[in-house]
N, C-alpha and C positions, 0 to 999 in steps of 0.2 A: 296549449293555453299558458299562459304567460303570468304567473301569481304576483301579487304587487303588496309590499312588506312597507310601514310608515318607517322611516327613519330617525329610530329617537323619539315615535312618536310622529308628530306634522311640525318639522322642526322647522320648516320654509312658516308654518302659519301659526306657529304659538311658540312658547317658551321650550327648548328641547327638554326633554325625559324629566319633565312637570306632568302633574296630573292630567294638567289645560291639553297638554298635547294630545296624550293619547285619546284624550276625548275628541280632540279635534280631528285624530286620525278613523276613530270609530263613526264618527258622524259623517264624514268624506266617502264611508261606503269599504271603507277600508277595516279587513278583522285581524289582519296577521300584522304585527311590529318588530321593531329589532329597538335595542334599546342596550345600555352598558349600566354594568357592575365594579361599582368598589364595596370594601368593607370598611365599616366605620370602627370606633373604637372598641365598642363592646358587643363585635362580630354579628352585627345586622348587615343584610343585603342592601345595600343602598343604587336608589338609580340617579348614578351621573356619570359623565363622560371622562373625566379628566382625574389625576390623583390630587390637583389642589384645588382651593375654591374659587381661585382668583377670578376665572375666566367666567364663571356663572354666575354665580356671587357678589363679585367683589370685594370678598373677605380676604385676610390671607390664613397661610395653613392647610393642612392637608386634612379630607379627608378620616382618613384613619386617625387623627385628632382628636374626632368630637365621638361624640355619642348620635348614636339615632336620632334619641329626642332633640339632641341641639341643632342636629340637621338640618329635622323637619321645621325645624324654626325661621331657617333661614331662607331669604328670597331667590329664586334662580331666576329672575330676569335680566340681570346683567348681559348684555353685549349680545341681546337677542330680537327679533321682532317687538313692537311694543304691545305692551299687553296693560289691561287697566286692571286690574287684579295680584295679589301676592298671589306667587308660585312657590309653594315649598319644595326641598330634596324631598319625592317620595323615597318611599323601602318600596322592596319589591314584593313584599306580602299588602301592603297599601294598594297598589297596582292588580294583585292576584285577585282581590278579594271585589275593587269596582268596575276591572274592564274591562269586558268577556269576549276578546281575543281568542280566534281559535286556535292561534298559532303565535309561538314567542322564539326571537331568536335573542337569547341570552349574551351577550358578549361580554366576556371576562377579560380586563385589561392584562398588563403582563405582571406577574405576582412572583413573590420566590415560594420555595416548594410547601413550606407551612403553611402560608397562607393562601395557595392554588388548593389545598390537600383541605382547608377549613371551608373555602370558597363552595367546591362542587359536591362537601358533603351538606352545605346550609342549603342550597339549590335544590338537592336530591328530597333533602326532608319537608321543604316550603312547596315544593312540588306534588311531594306527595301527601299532605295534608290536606292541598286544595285538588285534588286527583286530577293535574295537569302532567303527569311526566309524558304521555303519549302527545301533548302539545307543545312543547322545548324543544328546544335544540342550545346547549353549549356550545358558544364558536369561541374561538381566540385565534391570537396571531400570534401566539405565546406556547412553544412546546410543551416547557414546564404546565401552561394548566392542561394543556390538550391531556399529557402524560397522568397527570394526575387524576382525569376526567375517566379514561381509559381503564384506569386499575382499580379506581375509589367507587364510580358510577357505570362500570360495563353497561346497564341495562339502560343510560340517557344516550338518546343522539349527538353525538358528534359535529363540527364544523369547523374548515381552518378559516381563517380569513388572510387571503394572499392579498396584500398591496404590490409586490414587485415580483418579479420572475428570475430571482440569480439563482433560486432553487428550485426544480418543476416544481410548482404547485400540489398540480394532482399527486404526485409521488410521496410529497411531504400527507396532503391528506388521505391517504391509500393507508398510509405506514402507521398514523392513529386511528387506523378503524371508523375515519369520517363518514359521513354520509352525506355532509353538504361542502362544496367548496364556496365559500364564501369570496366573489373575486371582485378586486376593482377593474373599473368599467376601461380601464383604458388596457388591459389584460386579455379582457375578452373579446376575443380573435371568433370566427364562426369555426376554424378549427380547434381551438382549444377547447370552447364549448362543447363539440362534438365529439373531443378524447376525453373529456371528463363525463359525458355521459354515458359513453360506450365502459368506463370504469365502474359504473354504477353511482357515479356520484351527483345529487341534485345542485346547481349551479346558481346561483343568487348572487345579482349583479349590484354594485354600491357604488358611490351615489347616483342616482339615475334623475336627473332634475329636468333634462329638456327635450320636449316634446319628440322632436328629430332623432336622439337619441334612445325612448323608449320603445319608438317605433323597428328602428334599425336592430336593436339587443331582440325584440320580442319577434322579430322576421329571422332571426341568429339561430331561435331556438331557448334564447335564456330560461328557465323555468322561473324564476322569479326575478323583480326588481326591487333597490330598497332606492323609497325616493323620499326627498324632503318636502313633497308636494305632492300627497297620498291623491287627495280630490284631481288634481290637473293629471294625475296618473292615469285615473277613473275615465277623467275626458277623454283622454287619447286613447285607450288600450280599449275600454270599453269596462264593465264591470265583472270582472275575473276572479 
C-alpha cells in the first residue's frame, strides 16, 4: 500500500504551507503532510519554503528578519494558485494545534550548526507539548541538521531528502540513523527502491503530480508519495 503525504500542504490547490492548504489537503482525504521549516527572528518555527520572502510574499528580506508575529502578518499568496482570502506565514505550533495530521514530515532547510542545534531542539519541545513526536519525522538534505538531529533528538525519526545521486543516497541516510529516504522521483529506479527497503529504510517519493506517474512509483513499491495534488492522488491510488 502506497501512503500519499500533501506537499506543502495541497500546494497544486491553495496557497503552499498556509493554513488554506493544509486544510485543503485534510479535506482531499489526505492526513499525512510534508511541509518546511525556517526560524524567524525570535526563534519560532515558521512554515515556509524558502530563506527570503520574495517568492511567497513579495516582500523583500529574509525570514529570520522578522518576528513571528510580523510573519503571521504577512500574505503568502504571492506567485501561487489564486486564492480569495489572506494567507498568513503559519508557525508550526499554529499548524499543531488546528490540523490533525497523523503524520508530519518536517523538513529543515540547510542551517549552520547553531541554528540546526536550536531548530530540532524547538521541534523536539513543540512536539512534545502537543504529544506528536511518535508522528514526525525530521527530513533535510542538510547533513549538518541531519547531524544535529542525531545527537540533540536520538528519540525523533530521521529522513534525508536525496534530490541527486553523486552520493548513494541510502548510504548517506544509513550513516544518520534515517529511517526514511526521502527521494526525488526521478531517482527512484524499482531497484533503488528495493535496496533502500531491504536497508530498513521507508522510501517517500517527491513531487508526485501525474497521474501516470503515481501509478508506475506505487506499482515500484514506493511506500509513500508527496504530491501537490493530494485529492487527484486519492483519484488514482484509491484512498491509502
Amino acid at each position: 500500500m502506497t501512503l500519499i503525504y500533501g506537499h506543502r500542504g495541497a500546494r497544486g490547490e491553495a496557497p503552499e504551507n498556509t493554513l488554506a492548504s493544509f486544510e485543503a489537503c485534510l479535506k482531499a482525504g489526505v492526513n499525512r503532510c510534508e511541509l518546511d521549516l525556517q526560524l524567524s527572528k525570535d526563534g519560532q518555527l515558521m512554515v515556509i519554503h524558502d530563506a527570503s520572502l520574495k517568492r511567497t510574499t513579495g516582500l523583500r528580506g529574509k525570514v529570520s528578519q522578522h518576528s513571528a508575529e510580523q510573519l503571521m502578518q504577512m500574505d503568502a499568496r504571492h506567485n501561487t494558485v489564486p486564492w480569495p482570502t489572506v494567507c498568513p506565514i503559519p508557525s508550526l505550533e499554529q499548524l499543531f494545534s488546528l490540523c490533525p495530521f497523523e503524520h508530519w514530515q518536517l523538513e529543515v532547510k540547510e542551517a549552520s550548526r547553531s541554528r540546526s542545534a536550536h531548530i530540532v531542539r524547538a521541534i523536539d519541545q513543540l512536539s512534545a507539548r502537543f504529544a506528536l513526536q511518535d508522528k514526525i519525522i525530521i527530513t533535510s538534505s542538510s547533513r549538518t541538521v541531519l547531524r544535529a538531529a542525531k545527537r540533540l533528538t536520538p528519540h525523533l525519526a530521521r529522513g534525508l531528502v536525496a534530490e541527486y545521486a553523486w552520493l548513494d543516497p541510502i548510504k548517506v541516510a544509513l550513516r544518520y540513523n534515517c529511517q526514511m529516504l526521502v527521494l526525488n522521483w526521478a531517482l527512484s529506479t524499482e531497484q533503488r527502491l528495493a535496496k533502500a527497503q531491504q536497508a530498513g529504510l521507508h522510501v517517500s517519493v517527491w513531487t508526485v503530480n501525474e497521474p501516470a506517474l503515481m501509478r508506475r512509483l506505487a506499482a515500484c513499491g514506493a511506500d509513500s508519495l508527496i504530491t501537490d495534488f493530494p485529492g487527484l492522488a486519492i483519484a488514482t491510488l484509491g484512498n491509502h
